[in-house]
PyMOL CGO cylinders between C-alpha atoms (Angstrom):
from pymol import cmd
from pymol.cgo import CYLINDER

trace = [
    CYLINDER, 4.89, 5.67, -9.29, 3.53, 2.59, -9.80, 0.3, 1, 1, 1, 1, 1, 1,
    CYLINDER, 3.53, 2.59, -9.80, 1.45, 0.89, -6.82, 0.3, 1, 1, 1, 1, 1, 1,
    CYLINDER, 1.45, 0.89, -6.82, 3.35, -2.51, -6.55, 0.3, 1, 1, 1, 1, 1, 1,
    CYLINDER, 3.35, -2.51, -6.55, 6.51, -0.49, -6.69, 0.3, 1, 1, 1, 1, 1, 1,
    CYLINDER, 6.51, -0.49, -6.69, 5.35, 1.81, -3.79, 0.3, 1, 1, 1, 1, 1, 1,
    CYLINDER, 5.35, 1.81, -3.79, 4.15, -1.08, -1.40, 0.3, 1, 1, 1, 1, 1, 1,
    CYLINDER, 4.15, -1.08, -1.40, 7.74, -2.69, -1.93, 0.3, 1, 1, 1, 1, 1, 1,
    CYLINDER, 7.74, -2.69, -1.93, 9.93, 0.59, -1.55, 0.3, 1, 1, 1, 1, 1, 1,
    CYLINDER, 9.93, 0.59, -1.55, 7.89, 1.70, 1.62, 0.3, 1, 1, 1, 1, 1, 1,
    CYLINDER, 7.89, 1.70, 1.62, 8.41, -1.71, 2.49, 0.3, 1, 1, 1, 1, 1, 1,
    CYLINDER, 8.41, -1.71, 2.49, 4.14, -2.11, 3.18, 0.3, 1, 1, 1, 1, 1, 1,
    CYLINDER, 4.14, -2.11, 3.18, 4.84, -5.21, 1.34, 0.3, 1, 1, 1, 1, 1, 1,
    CYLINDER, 4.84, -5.21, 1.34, 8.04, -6.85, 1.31, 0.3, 1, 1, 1, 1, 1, 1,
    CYLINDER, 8.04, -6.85, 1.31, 8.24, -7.69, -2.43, 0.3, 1, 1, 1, 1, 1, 1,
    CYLINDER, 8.24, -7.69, -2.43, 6.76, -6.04, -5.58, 0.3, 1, 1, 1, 1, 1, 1,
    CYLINDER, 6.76, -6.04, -5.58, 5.67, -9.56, -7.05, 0.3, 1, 1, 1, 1, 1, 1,
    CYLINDER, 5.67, -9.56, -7.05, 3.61, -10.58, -3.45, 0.3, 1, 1, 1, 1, 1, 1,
    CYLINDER, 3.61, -10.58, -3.45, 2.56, -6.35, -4.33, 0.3, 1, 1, 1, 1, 1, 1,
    CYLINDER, 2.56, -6.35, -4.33, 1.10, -7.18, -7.35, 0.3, 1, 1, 1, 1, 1, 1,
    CYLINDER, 1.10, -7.18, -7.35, -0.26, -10.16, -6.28, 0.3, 1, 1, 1, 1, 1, 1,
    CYLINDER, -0.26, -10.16, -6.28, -2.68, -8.50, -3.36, 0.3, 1, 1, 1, 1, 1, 1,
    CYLINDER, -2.68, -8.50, -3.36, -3.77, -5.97, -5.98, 0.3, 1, 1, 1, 1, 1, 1,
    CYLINDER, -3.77, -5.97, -5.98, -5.21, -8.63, -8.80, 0.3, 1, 1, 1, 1, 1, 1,
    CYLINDER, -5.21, -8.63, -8.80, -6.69, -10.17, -5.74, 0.3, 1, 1, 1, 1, 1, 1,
    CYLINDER, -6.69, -10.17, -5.74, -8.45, -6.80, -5.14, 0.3, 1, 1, 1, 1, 1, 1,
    CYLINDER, -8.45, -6.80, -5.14, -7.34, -6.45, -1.99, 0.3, 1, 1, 1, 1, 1, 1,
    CYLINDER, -7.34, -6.45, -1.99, -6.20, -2.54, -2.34, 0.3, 1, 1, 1, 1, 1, 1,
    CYLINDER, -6.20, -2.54, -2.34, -8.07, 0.86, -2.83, 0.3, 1, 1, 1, 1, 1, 1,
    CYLINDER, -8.07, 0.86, -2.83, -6.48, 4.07, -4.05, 0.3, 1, 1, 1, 1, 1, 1,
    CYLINDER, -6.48, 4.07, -4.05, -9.22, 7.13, -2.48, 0.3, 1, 1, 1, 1, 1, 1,
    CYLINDER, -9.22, 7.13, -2.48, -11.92, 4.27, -2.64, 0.3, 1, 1, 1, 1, 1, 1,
    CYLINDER, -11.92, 4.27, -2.64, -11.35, 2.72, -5.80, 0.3, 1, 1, 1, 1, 1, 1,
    CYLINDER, -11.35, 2.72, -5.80, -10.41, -0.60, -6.55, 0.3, 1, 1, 1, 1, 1, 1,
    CYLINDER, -10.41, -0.60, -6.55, -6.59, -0.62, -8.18, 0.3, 1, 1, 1, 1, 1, 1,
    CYLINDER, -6.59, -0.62, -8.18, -4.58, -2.95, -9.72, 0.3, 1, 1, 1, 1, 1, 1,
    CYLINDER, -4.58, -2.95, -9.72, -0.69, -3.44, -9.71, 0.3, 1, 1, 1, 1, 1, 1,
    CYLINDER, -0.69, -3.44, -9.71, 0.39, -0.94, -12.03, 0.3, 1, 1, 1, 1, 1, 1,
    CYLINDER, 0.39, -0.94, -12.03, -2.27, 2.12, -10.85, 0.3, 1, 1, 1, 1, 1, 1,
    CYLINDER, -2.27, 2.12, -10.85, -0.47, 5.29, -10.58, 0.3, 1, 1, 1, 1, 1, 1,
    CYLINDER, -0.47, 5.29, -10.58, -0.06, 6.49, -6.78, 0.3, 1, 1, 1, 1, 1, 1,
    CYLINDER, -0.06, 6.49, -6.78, 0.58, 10.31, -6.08, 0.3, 1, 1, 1, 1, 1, 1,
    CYLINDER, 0.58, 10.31, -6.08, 1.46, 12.08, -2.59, 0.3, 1, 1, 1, 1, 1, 1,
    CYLINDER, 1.46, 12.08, -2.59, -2.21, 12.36, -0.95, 0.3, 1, 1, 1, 1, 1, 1,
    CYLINDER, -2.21, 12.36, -0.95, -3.52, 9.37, -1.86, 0.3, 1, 1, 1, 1, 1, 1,
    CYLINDER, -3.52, 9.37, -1.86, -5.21, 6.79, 0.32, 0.3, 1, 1, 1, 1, 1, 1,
    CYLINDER, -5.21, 6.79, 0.32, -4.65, 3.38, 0.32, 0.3, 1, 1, 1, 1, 1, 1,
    CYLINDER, -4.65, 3.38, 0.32, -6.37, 0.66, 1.90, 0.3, 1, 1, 1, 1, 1, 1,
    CYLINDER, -6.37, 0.66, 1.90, -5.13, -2.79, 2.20, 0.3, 1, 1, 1, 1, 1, 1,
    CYLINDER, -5.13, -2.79, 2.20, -6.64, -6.09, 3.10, 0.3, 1, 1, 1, 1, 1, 1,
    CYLINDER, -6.64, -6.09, 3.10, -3.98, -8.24, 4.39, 0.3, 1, 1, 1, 1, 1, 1,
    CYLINDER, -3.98, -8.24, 4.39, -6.11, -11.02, 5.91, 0.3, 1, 1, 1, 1, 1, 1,
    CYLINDER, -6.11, -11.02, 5.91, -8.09, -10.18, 9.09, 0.3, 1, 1, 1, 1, 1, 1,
    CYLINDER, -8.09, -10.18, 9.09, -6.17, -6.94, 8.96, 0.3, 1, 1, 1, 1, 1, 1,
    CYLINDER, -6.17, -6.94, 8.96, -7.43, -3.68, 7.17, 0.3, 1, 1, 1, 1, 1, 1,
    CYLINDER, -7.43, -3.68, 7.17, -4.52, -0.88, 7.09, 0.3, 1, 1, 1, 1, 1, 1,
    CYLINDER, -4.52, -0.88, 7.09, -5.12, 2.25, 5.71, 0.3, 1, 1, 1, 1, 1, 1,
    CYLINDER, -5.12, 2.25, 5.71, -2.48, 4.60, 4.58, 0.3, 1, 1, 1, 1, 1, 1,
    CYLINDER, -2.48, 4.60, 4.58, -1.92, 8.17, 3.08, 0.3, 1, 1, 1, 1, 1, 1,
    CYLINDER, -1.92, 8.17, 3.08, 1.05, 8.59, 1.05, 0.3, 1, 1, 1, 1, 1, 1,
    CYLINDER, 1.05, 8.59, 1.05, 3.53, 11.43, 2.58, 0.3, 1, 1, 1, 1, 1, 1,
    CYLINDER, 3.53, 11.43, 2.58, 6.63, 10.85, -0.09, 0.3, 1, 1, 1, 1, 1, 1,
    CYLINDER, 6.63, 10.85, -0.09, 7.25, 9.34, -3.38, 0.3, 1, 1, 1, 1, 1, 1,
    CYLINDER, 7.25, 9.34, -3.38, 10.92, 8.40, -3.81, 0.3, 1, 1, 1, 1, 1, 1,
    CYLINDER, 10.92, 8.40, -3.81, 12.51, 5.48, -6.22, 0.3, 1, 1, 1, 1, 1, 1,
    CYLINDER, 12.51, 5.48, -6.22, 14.64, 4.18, -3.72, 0.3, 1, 1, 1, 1, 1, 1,
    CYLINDER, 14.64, 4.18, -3.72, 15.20, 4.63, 0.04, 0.3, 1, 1, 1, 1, 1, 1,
    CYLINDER, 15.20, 4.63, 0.04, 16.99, 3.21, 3.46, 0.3, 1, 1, 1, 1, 1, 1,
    CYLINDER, 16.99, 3.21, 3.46, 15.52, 0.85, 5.18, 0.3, 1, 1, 1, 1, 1, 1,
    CYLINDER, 15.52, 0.85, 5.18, 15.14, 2.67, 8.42, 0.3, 1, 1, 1, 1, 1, 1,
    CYLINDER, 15.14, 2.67, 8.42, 13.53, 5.95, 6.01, 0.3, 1, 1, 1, 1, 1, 1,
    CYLINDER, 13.53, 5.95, 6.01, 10.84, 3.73, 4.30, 0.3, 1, 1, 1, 1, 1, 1,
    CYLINDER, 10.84, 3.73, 4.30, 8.23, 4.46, 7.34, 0.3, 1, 1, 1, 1, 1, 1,
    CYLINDER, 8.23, 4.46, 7.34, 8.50, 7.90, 6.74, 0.3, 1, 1, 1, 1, 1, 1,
    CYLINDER, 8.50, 7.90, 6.74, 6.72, 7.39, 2.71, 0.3, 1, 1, 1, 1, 1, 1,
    CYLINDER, 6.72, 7.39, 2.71, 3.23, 6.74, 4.44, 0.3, 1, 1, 1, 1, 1, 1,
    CYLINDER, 3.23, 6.74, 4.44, 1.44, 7.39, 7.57, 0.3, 1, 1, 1, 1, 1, 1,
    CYLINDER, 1.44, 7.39, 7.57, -0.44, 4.95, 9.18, 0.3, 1, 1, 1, 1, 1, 1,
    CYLINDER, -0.44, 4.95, 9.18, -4.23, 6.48, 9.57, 0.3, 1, 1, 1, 1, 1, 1,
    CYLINDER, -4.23, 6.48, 9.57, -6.11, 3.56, 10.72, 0.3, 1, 1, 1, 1, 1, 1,
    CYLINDER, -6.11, 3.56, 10.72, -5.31, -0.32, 11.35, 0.3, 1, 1, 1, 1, 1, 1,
    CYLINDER, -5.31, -0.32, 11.35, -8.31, -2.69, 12.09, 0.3, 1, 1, 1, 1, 1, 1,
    CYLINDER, -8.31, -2.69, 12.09, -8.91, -6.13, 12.88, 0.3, 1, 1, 1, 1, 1, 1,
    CYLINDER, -8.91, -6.13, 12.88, -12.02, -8.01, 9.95, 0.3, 1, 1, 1, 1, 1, 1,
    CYLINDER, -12.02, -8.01, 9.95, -13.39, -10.68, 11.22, 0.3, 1, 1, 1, 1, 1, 1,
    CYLINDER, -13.39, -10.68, 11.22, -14.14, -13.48, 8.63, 0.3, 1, 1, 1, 1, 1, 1,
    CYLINDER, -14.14, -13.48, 8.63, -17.36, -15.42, 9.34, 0.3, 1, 1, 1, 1, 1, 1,
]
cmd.load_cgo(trace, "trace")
């Protein structure tokens, strides 16, 4: 599945195109590695995302194309969530 796609369906982002924008910013890692909008993302995978003075990283439990609202949480667990600060 495509990475903007994931972020919006496991609602980590709220919409694919704000998705894709993060990614050409390169503000999101797959396992380390810088990725870009349309990067492939498989169950196991690690994502990191900058989202300001926020870092959340993420391991990807389930890939599905589309999902409830109240099931999205359960496509990713939350493995750390840290505070950057910007000087």
């Amino acid at each position: 599945m495509r990475l903007d796609k994931f972020l919006k369906v496991s609602r980590l982002i709220k919409r694919r195109t704000l998705a894709k924008e993060v990614a050409d910013q390169g503000r999101i890692q797959i396992n380390g590695i810088q990725a870009k909008a349309s990067s492939n993302v498989k169950v196991g995978d690690e994502l990191t995302i900058r989202f300001g003075q926020k870092v959340v990283t993420a391991k990807v439990v389930h890939l599905k194309e589309t999902i409830r609202k109240d099931e999205a949480a359960d496509m990713y667990t939350i493995i750390s969530e840290k505070r950057v600060n910007e000087d």
